[in-house]
N, CA, C and O of each residue as an XYZ file, in Angstrom:
832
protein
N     101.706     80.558     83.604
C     101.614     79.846     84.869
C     102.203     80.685     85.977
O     103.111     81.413     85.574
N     101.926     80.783     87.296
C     102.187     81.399     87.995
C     103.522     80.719     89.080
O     103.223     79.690     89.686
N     104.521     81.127     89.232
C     105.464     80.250     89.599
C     105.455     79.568     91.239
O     104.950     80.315     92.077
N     105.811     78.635     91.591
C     105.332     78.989     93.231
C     107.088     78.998     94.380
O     107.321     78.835     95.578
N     107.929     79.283     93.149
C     109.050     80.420     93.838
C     108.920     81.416     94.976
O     108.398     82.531     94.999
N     109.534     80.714     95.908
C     109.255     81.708     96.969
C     110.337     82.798     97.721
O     111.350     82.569     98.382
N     109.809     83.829     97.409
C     110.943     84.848     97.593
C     111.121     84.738     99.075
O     110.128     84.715     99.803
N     112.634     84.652     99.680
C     112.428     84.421    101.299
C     113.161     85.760    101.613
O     113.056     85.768    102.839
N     113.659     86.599    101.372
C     114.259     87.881    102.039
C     113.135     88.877    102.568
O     111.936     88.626    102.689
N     113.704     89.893    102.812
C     113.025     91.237    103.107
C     111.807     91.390    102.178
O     111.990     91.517    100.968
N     110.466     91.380    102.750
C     109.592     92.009    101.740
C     108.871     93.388    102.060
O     108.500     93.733    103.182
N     108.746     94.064    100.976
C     108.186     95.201    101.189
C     106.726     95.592    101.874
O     105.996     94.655    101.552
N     106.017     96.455    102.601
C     105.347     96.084    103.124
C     103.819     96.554    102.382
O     102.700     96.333    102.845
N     104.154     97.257    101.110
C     102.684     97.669    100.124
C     103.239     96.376     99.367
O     103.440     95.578    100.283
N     103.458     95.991     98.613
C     103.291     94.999     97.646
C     102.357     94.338     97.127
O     101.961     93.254     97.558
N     101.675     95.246     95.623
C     100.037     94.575     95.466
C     100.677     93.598     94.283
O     101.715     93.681     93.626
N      99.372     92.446     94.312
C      99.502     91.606     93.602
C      98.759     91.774     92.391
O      98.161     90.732     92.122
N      98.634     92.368     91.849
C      97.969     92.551     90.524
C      97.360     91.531     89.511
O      98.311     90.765     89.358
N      96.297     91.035     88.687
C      95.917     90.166     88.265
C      96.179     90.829     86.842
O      95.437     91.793     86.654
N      97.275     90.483     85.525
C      96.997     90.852     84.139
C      96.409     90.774     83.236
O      96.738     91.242     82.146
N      95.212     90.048     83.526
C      94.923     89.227     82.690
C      94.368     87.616     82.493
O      94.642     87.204     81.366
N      93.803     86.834     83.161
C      93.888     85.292     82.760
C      94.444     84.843     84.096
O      93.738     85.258     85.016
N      95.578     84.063     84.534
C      96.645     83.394     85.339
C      97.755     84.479     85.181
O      98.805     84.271     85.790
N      97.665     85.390     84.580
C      99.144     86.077     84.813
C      98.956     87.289     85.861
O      97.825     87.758     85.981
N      99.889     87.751     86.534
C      99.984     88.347     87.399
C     101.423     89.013     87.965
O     102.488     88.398     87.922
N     101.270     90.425     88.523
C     102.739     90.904     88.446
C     102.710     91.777     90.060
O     101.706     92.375     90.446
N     103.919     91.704     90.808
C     104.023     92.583     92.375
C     104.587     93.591     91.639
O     105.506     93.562     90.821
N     103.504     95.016     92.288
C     104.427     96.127     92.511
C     104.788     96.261     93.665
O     104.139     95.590     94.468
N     105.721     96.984     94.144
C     106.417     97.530     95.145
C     106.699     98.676     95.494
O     107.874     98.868     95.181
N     106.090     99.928     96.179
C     106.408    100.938     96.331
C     106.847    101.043     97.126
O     107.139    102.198     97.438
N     107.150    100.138     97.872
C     108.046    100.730     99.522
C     108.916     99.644     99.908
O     108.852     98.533     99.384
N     109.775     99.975    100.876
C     110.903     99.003    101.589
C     110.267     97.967    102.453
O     109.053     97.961    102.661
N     111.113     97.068    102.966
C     110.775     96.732    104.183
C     109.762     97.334    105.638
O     109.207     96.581    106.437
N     109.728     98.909    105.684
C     109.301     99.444    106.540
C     108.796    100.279    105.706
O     109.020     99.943    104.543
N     108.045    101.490    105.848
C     107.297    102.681    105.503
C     108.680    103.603    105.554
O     109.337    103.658    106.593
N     109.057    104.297    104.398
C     109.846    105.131    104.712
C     109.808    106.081    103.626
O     109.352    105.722    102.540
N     110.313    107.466    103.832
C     110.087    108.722    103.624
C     111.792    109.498    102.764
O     112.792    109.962    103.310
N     111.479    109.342    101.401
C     112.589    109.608    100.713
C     113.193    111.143    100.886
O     114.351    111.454    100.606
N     112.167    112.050    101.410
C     113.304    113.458    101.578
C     113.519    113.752    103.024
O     114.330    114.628    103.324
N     112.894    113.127    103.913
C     113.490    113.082    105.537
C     114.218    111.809    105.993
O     114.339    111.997    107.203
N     114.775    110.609    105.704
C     115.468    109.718    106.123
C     116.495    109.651    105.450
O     116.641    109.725    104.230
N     117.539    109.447    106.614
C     119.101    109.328    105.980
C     119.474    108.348    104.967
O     119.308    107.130    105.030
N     119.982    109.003    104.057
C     120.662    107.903    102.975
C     121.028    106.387    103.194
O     120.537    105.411    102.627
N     122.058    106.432    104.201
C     122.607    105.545    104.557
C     121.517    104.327    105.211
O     121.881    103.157    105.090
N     120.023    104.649    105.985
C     119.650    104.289    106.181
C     118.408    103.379    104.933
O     118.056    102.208    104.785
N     118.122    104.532    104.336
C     117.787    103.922    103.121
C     118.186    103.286    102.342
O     117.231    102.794    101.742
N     119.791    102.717    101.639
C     120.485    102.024    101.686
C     120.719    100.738    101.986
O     120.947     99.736    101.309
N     120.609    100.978    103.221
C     120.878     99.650    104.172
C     119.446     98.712    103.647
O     119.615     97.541    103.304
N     118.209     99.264    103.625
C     116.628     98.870    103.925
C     116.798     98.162    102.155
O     116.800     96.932    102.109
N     116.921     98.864    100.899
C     117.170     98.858     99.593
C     117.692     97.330     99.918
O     117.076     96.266     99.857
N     119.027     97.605    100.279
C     120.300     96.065    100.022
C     119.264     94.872    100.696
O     119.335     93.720    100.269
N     118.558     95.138    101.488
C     117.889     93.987    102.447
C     117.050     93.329    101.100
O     117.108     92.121    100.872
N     116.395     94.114    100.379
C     115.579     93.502     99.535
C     116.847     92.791     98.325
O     116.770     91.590     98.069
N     117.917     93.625     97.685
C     118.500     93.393     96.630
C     119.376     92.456     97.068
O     120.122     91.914     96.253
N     119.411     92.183     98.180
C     120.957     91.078     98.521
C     120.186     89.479     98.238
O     120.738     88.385     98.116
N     118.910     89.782     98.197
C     118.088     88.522     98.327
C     117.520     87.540     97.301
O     117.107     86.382     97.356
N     117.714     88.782     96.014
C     117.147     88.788     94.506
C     118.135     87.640     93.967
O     119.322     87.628     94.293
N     117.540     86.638     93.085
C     118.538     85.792     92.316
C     119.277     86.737     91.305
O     118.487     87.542     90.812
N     120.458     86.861     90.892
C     121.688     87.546     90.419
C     121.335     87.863     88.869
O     121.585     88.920     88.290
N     120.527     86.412     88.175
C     120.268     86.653     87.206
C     118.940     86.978     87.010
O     118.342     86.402     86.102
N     118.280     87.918     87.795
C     117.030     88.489     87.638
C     116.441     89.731     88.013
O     115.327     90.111     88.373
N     117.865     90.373     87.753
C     117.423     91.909     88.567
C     117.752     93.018     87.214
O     118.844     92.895     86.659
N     116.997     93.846     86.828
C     117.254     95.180     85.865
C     116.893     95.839     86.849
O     116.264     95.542     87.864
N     117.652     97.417     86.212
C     117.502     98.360     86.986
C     117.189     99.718     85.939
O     117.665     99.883     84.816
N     116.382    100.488     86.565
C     116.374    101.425     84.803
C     116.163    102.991     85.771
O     116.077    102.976     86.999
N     116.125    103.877     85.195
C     116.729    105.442     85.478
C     116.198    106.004     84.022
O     116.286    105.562     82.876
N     115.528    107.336     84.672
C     114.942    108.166     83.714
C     115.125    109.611     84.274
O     114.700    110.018     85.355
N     116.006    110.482     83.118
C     116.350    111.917     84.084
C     116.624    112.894     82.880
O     116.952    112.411     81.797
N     116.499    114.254     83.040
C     116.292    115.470     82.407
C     117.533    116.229     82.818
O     118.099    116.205     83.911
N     117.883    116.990     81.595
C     119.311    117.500     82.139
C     119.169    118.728     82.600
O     118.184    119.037     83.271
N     120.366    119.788     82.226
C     120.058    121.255     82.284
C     119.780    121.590     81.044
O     119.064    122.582     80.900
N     120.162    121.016     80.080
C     119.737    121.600     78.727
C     118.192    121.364     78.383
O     117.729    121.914     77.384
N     117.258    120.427     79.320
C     115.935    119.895     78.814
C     116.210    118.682     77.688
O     115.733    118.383     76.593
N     116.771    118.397     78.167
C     117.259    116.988     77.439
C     117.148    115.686     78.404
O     117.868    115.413     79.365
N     115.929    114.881     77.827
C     116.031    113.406     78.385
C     116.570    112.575     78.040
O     116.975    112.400     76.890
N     116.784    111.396     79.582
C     117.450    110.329     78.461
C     116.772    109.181     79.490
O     115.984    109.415     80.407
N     117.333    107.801     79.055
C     116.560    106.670     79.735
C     117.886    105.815     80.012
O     118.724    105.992     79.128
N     118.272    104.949     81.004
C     119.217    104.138     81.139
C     118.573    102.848     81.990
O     118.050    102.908     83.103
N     118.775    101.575     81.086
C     119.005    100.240     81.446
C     120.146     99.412     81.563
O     120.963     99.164     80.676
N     120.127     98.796     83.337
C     121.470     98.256     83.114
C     120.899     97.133     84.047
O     120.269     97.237     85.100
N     121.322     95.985     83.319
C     121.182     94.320     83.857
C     122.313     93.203     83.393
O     122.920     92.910     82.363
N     122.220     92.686     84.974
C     123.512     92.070     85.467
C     123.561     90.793     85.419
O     122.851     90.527     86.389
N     123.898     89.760     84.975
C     123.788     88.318     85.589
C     124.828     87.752     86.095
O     125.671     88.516     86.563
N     125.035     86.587     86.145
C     126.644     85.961     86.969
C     127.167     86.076     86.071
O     128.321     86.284     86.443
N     127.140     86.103     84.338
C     128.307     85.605     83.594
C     128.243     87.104     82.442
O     129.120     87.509     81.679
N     126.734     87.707     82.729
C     127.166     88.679     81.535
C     126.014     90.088     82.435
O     125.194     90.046     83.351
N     126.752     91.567     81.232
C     125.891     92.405     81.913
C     125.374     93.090     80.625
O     125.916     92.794     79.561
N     124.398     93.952     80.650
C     124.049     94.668     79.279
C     123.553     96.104     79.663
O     122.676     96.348     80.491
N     124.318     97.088     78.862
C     123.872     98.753     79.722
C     123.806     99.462     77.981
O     124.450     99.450     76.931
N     122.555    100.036     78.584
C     121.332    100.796     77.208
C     121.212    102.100     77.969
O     120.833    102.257     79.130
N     121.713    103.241     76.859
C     121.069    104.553     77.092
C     121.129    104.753     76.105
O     121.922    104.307     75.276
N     119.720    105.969     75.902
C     118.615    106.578     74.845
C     118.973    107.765     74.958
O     119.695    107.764     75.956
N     118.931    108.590     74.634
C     118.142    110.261     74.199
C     116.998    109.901     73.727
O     116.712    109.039     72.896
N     116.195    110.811     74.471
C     114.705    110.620     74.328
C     113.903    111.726     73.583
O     114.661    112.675     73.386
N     112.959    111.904     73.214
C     111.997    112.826     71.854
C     112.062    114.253     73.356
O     111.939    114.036     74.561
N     112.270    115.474     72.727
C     112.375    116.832     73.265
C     111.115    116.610     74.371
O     111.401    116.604     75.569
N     110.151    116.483     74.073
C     109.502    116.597     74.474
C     108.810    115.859     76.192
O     108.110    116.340     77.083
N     109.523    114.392     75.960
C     109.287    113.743     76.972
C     109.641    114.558     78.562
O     110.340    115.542     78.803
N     108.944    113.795     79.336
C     109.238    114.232     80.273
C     109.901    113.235     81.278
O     110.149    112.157     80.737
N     110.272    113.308     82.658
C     111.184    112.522     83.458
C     110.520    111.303     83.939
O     111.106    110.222     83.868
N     109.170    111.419     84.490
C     108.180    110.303     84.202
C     107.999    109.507     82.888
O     107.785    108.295     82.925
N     108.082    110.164     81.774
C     108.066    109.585     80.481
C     109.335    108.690     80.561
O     109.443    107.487     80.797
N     110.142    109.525     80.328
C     111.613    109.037     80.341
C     111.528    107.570     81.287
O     111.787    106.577     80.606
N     111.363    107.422     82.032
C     111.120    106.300     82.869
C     110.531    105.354     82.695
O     111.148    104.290     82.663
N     108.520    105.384     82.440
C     108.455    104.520     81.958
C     109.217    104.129     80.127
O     108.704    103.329     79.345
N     110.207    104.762     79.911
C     110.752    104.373     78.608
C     111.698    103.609     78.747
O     112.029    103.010     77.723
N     112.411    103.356     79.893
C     113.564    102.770     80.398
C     112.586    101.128     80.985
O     112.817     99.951     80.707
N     112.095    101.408     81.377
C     111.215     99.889     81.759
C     110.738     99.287     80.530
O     111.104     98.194     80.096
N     110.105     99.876     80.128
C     109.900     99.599     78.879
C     110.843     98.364     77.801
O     110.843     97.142     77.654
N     111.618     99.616     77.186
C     112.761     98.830     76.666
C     113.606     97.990     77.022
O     114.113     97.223     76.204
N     114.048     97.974     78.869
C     114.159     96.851     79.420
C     113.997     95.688     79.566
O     114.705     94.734     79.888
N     112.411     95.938     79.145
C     111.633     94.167     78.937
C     111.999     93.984     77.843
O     112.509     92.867     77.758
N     112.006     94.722     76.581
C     112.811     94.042     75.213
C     114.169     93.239     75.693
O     114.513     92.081     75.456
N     114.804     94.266     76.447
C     116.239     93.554     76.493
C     116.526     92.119     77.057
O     117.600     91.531     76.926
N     115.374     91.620     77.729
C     115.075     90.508     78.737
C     115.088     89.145     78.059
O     115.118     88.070     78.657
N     115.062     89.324     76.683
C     114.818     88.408     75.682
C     115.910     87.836     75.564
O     115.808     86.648     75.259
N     117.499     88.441     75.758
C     118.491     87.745     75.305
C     119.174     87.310     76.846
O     120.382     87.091     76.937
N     118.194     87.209     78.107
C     119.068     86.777     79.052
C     118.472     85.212     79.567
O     117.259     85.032     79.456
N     119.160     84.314     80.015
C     118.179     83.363     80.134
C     118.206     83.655     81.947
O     119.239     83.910     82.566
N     116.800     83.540     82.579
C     116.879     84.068     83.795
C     116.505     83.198     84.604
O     116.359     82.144     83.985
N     116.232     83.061     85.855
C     115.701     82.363     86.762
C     113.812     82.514     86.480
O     113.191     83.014     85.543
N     113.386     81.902     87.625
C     111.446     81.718     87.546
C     111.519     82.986     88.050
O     110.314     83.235     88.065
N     112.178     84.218     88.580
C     111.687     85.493     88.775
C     112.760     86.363     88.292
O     113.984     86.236     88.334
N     111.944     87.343     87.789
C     112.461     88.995     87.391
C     111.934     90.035     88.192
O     110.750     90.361     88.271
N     113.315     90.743     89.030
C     112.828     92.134     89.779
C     113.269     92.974     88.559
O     114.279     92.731     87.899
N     112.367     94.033     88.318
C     112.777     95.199     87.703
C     112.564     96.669     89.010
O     111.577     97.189     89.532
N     114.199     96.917     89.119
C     114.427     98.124     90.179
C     114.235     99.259     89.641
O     114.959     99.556     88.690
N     113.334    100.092     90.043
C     113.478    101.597     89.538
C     113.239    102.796     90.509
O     112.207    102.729     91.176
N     114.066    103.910     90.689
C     113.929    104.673     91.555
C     112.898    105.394     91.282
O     112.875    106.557     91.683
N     111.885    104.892     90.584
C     110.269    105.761     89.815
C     109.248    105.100     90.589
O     108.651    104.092     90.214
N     109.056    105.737     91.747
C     107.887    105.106     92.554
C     106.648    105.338     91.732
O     105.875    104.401     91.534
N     106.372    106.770     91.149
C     105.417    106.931     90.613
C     105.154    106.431     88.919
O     104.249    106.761     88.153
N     106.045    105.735     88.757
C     105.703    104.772     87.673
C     105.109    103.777     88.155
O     104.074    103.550     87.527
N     105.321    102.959     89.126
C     104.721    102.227     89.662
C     103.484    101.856     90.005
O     102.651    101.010     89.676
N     103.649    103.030     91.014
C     102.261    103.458     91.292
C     101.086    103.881     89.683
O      99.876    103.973     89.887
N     101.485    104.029     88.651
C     100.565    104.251     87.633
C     100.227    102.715     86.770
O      99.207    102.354     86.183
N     101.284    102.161     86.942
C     101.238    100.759     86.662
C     100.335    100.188     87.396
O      99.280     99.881     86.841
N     100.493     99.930     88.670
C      99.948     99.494     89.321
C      98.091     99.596     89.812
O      97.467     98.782     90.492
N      97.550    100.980     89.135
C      96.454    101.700     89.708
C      95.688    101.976     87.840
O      94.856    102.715     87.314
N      96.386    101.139     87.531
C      96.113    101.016     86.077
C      94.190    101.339     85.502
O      93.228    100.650     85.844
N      94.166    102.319     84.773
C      92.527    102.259     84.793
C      92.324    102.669     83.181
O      91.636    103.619     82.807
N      93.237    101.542     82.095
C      92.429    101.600     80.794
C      92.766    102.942     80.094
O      92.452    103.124     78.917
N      93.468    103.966     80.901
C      93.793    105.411     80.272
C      94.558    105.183     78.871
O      94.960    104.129     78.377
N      94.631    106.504     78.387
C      94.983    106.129     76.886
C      96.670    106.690     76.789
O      97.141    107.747     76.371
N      97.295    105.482     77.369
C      98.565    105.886     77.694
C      99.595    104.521     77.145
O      99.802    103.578     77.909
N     100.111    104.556     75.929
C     100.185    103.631     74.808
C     102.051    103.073     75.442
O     102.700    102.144     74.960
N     102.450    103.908     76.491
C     103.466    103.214     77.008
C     103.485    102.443     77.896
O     104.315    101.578     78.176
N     101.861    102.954     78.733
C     101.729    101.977     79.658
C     101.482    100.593     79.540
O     102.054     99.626     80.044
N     100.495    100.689     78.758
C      99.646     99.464     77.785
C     100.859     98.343     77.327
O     101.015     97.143     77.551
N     101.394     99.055     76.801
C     102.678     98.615     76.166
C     103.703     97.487     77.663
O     103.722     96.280     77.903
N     104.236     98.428     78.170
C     104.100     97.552     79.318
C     103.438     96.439     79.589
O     103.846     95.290     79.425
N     102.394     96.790     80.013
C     101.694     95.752     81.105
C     101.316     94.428     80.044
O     100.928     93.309     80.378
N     101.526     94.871     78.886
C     101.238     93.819     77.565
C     102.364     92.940     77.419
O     102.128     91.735     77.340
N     103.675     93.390     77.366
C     104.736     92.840     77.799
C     105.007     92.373     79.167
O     106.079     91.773     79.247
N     104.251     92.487     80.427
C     104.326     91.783     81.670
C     104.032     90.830     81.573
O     104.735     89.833     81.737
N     102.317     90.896     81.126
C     101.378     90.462     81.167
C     102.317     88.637     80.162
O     102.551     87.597     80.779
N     102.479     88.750     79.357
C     103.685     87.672     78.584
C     104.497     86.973     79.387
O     104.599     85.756     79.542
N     105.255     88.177     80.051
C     106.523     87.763     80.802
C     106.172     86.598     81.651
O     106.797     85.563     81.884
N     104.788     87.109     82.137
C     104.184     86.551     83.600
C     103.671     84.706     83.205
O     103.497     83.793     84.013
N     103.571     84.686     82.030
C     103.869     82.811     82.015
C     104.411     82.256     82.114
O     104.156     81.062     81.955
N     105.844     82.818     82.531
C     107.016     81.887     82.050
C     107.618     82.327     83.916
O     108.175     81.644     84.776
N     107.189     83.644     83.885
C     108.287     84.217     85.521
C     107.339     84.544     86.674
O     106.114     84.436     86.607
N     107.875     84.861     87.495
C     107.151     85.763     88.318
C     108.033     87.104     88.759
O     109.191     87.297     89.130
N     106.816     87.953     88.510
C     107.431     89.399     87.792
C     107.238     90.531     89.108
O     106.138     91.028     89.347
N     108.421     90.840     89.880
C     108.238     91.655     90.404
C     109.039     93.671     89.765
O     110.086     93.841     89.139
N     108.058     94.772     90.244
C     108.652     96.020     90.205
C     109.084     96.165     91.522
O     108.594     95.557     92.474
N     110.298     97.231     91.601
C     110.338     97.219     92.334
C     111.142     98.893     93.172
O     112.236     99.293     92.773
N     110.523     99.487     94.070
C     111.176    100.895     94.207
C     112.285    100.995     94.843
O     112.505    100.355     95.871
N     113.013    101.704     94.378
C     114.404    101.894     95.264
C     114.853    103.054     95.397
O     115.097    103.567     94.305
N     115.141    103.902     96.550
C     115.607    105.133     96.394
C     117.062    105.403     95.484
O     118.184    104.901     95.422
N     116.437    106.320     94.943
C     118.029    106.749     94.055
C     119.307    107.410     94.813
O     119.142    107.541     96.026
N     120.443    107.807     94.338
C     120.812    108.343     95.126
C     121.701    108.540     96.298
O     122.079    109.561     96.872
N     122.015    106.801     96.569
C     122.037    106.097     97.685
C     122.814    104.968     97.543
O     122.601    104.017     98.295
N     123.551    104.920     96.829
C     124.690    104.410     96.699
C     124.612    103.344     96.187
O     125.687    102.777     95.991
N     123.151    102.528     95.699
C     123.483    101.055     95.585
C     124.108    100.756     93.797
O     123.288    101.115     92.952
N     124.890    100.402     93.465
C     125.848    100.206     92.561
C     124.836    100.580     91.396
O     124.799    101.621     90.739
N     123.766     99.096     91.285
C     123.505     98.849     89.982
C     122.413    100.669     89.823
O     122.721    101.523     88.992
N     121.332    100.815     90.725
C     120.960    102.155     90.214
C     121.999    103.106     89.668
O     121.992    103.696     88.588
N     122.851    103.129     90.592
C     123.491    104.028     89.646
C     124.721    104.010     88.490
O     125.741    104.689     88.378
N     124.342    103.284     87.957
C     124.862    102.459     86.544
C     123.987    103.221     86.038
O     124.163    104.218     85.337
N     122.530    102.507     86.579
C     121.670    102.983     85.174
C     120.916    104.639     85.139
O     120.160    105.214     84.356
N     121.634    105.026     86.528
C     121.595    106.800     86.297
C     122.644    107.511     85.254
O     122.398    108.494     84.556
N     124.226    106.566     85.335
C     124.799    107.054     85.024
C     124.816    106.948     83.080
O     125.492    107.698     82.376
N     124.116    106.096     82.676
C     123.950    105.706     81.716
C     122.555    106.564     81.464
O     122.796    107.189     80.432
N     121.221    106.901     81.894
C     120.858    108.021     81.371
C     121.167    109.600     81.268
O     120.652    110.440     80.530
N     121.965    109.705     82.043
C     122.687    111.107     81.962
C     123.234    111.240     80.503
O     123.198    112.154     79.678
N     123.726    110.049     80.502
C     125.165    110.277     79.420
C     124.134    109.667     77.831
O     124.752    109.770     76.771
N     123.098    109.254     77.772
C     121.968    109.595     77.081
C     120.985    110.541     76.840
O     120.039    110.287     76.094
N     121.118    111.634     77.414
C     120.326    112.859     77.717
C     121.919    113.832     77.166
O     122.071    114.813     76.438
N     122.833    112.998     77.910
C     123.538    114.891     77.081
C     124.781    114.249     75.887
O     125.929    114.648     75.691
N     124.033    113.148     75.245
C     124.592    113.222     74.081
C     124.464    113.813     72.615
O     123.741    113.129     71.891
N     125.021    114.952     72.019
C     124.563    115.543     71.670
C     124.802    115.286     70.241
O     124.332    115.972     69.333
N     125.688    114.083     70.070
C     126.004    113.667     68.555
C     124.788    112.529     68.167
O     124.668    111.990     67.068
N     124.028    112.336     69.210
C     122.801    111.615     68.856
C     121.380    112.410     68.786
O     121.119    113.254     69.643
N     120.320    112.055     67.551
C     119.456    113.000     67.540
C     118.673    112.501     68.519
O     118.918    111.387     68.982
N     117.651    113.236     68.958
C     116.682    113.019     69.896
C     115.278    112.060     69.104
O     114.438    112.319     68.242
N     115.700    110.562     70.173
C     115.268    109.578     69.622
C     114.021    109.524     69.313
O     113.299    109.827     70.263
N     113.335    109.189     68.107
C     111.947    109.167     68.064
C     110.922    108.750     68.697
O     111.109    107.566     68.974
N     109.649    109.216     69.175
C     108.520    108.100     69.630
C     108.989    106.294     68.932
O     109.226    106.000     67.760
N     108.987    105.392     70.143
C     108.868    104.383     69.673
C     107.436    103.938     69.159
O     106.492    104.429     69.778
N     107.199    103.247     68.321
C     105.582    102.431     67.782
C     105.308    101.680     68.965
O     105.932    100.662     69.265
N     104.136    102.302     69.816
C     103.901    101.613     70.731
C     102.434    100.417     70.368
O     101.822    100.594     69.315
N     101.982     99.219     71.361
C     100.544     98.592     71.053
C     100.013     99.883     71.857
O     100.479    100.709     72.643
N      98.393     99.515     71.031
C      97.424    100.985     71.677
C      96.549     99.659     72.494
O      95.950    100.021     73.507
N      96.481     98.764     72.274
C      95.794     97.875     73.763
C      95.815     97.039     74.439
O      96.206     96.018     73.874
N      95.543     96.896     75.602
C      95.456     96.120     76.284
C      94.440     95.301     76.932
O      93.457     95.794     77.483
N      94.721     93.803     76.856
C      93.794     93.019     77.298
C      93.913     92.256     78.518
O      94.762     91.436     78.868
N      92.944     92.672     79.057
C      93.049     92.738     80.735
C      91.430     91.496     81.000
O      91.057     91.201     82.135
């Protein structure tokens, strides 16, 4: 069912509405409040635009996930989600091979597993400083990409019960919870007493 929760803060100004499937349906978000430009606008300003959207989010419905490559070529993935009474923070080492996009959508990913043990409000933002995850989510065309699938198969679920927003946030920039879950893939990427985690068993389809 589609919820008729109405988000009243700052909204972003791309925000497509995506159809998953049936009645289910999920917002991406690639941009702020305004159009703005992550390697020419000041931090602080970006910041400020970020909090407008996150100050607005119900408390128990926001993850945040981070996907990053070290100096050694070592990935890792970090999820960290907050509610009023409890918080839960996940980092991976990821298969040699992945890459920082990979790494990312791997952190969303496993995120939505983690979603299972929180009881949440009628909406879930998932924050990620991975515009271009988004954007692949979002522009979705059937490719044979078994993490994506995987995903949107798990939205696509989510989306009966919530209303499911992604959502971009510059990294970088001080806002707490991103960088939790930066700091938690770092320290998953250069752990070195852990082996480099296997491909998870992903679904190979999706029904759209």
């Amino acid at each position: 069912m589609q919820s008729n929760h109405q988000h009243s803060g700052a909204t972003p100004l791309d925000a497509e509405h995506r159809s998953l499937g049936g009645s289910a349906w999920c917002f991406f978000h690639t941009n702020l409040p305004v159009q703005v430009n992550k390697q020419k606008d000041h931090p602080t300003y970006l910041r400020q635009l970020a909090l407008e959207i996150i100050n607005d989010i119900p408390v128990d419905a926001v993850k945040y996930t981070d996907g990053i490559r070290n100096d050694s070529d070592c990935t890792g993935s970090g999820i960290y989600i907050k509610t009023h009474n409890q918080e839960l923070k996940i980092q991976r080492r990821n298969p040699y091979f992945c890459s920082v996009f990979r790494s990312e959508l791997i952190a969303i990913d496993e995120g939505l597993d983690s979603l299972s043990s929180f009881s949440c409000s009628n909406e879930i933002w998932i924050l990620t400083g991975s515009r271009s995850s988004i954007q692949h989510l979002a522009n979705w065309n059937r490719e044979r990409d078994n993490t994506g699938m995987n995903i949107l198969n798990k939205l696509k679920s989510l989306s009966a019960s919530y209303r499911i927003h992604l959502q971009w946030i510059p990294s970088h920039v001080s806002i707490q919870g991103n960088e939790i879950a930066d700091a938690l893939a770092k320290a998953g990427a250069d752990d070195a007493s852990v082996p480099s985690a296997p491909p998870p068993t992903w679904s190979c389809s999706l029904e759209l």
